[in-house]
C-alpha beads as a LAMMPS data file, in Angstrom:
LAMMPS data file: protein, C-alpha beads

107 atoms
106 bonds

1 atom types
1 bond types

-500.0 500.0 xlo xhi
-500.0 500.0 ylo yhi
-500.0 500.0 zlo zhi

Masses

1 110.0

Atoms # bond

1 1 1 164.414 450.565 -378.739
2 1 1 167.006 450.752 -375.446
3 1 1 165.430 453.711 -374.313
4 1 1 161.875 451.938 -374.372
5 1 1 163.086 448.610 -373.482
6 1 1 164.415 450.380 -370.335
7 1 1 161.336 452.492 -369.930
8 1 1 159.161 448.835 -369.662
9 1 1 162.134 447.317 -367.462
10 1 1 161.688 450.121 -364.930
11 1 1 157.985 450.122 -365.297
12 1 1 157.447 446.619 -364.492
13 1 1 155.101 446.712 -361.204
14 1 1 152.553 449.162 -362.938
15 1 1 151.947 446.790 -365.862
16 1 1 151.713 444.314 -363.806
17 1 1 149.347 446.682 -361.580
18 1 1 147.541 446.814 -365.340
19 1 1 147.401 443.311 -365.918
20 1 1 145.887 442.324 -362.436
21 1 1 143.355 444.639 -363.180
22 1 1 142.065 443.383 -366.653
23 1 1 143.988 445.111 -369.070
24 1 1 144.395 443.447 -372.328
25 1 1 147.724 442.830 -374.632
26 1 1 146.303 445.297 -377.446
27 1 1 145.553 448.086 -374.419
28 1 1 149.198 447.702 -373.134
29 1 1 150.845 447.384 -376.552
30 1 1 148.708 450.684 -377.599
31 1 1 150.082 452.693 -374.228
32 1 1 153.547 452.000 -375.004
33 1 1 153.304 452.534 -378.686
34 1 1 151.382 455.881 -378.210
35 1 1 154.130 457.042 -375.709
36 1 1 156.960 456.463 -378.408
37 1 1 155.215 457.937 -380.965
38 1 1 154.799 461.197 -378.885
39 1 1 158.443 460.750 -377.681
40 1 1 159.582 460.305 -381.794
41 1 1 156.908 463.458 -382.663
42 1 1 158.658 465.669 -379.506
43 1 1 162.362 464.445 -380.697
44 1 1 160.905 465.281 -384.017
45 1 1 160.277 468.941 -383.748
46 1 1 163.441 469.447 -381.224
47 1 1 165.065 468.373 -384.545
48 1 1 163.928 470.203 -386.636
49 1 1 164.282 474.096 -384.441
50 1 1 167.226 473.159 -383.744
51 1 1 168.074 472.763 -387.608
52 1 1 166.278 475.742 -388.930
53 1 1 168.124 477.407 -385.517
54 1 1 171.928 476.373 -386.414
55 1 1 171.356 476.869 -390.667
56 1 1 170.464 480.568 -389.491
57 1 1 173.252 481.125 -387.522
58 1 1 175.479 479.461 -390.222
59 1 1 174.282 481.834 -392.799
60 1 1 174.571 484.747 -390.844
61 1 1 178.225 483.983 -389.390
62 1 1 179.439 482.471 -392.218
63 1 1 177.355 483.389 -395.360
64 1 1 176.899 479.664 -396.303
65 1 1 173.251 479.037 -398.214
66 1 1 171.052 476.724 -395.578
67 1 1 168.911 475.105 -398.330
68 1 1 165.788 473.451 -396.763
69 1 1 163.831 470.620 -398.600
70 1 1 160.320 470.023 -397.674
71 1 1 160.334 466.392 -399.027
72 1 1 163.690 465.804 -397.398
73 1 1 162.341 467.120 -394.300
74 1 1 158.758 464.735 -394.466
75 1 1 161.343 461.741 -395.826
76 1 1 163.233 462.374 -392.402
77 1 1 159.642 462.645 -390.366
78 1 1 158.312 459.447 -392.129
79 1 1 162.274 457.239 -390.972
80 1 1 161.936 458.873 -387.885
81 1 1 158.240 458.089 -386.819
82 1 1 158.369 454.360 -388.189
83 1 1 161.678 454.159 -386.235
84 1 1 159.725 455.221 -383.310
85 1 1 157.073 452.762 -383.783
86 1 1 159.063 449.978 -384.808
87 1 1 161.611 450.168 -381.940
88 1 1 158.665 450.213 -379.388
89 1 1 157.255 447.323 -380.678
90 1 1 159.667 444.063 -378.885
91 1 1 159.558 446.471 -375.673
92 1 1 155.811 446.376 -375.804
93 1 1 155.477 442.972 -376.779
94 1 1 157.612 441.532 -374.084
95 1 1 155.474 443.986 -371.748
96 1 1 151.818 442.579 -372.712
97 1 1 153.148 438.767 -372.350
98 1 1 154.013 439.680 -368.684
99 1 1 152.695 437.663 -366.307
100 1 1 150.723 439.442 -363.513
101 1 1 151.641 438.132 -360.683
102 1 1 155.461 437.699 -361.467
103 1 1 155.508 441.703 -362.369
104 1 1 154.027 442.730 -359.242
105 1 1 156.729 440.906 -357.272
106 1 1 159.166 442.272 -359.188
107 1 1 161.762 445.007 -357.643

Bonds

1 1 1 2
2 1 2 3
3 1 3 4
4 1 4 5
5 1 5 6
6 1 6 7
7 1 7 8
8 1 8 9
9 1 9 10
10 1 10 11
11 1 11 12
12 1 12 13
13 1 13 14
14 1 14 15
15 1 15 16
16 1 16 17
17 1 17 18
18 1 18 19
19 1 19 20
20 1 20 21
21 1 21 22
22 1 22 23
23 1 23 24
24 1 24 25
25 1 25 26
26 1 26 27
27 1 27 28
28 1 28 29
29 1 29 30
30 1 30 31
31 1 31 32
32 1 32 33
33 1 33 34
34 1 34 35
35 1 35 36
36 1 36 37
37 1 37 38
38 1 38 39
39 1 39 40
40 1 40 41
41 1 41 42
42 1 42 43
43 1 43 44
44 1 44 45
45 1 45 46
46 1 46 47
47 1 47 48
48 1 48 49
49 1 49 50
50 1 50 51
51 1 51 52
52 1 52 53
53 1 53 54
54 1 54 55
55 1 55 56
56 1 56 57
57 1 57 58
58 1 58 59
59 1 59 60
60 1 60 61
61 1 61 62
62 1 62 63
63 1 63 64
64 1 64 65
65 1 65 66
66 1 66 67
67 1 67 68
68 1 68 69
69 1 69 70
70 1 70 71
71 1 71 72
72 1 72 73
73 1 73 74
74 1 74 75
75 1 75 76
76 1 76 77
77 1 77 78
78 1 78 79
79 1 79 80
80 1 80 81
81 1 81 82
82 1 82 83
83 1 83 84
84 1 84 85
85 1 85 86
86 1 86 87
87 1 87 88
88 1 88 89
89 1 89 90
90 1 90 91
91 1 91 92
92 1 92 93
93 1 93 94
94 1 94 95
95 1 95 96
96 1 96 97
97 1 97 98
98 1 98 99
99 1 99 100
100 1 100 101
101 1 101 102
102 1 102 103
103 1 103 104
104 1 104 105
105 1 105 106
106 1 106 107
């Protein structure tokens, strides 16, 4: 939610660019949301290479058994992807009640 909240904070001139132009609440809600949920899927997969990555290494150095769950992995996916969403969604509220003129004078 910081990082997003941060990402609208910085981006304030080009939604206001967006609102001056006609965009709607739902289109600038749907931006940010789509842009967390690829930044969630992208954190996602780092997570789990780097995972499959260290539990090789540990069984080869140390002969410890990496066990690997597929439901534990999806159950991690599923926390992880809602998190996304549901930390995006104040930042891109508070970005689609922006007023237009006020964002574009912003620096």
């Amino acid at each position: 939610m910081l990082a997003m909240y941060t990402t609208i904070t910085e981006r304030t001139r080009e939604i206001g660019i967006l609102k001056a132009m006609g965009a709607s609440r739902g289109y600038i809600v749907g931006i940010i949301e789509k842009e967390a949920v690829l930044i969630s899927v992208i954190g996602l997969i780092a997570g789990f290479a780097l995972s499959l990555i260290a539990g090789f290494f540990i069984h080869r150095f140390y002969g410890l058994l990496f066990e690997y769950s597929w439901t534990w992995a999806l159950t991690a996916a599923a926390i992880g992807l809602i998190g996304g969403v549901l930390g995006a969604l104040y930042p891109a509220l508070r970005a689609s009640n922006l007023d237009a003129v006020n964002a574009l004078a912003y620096e």
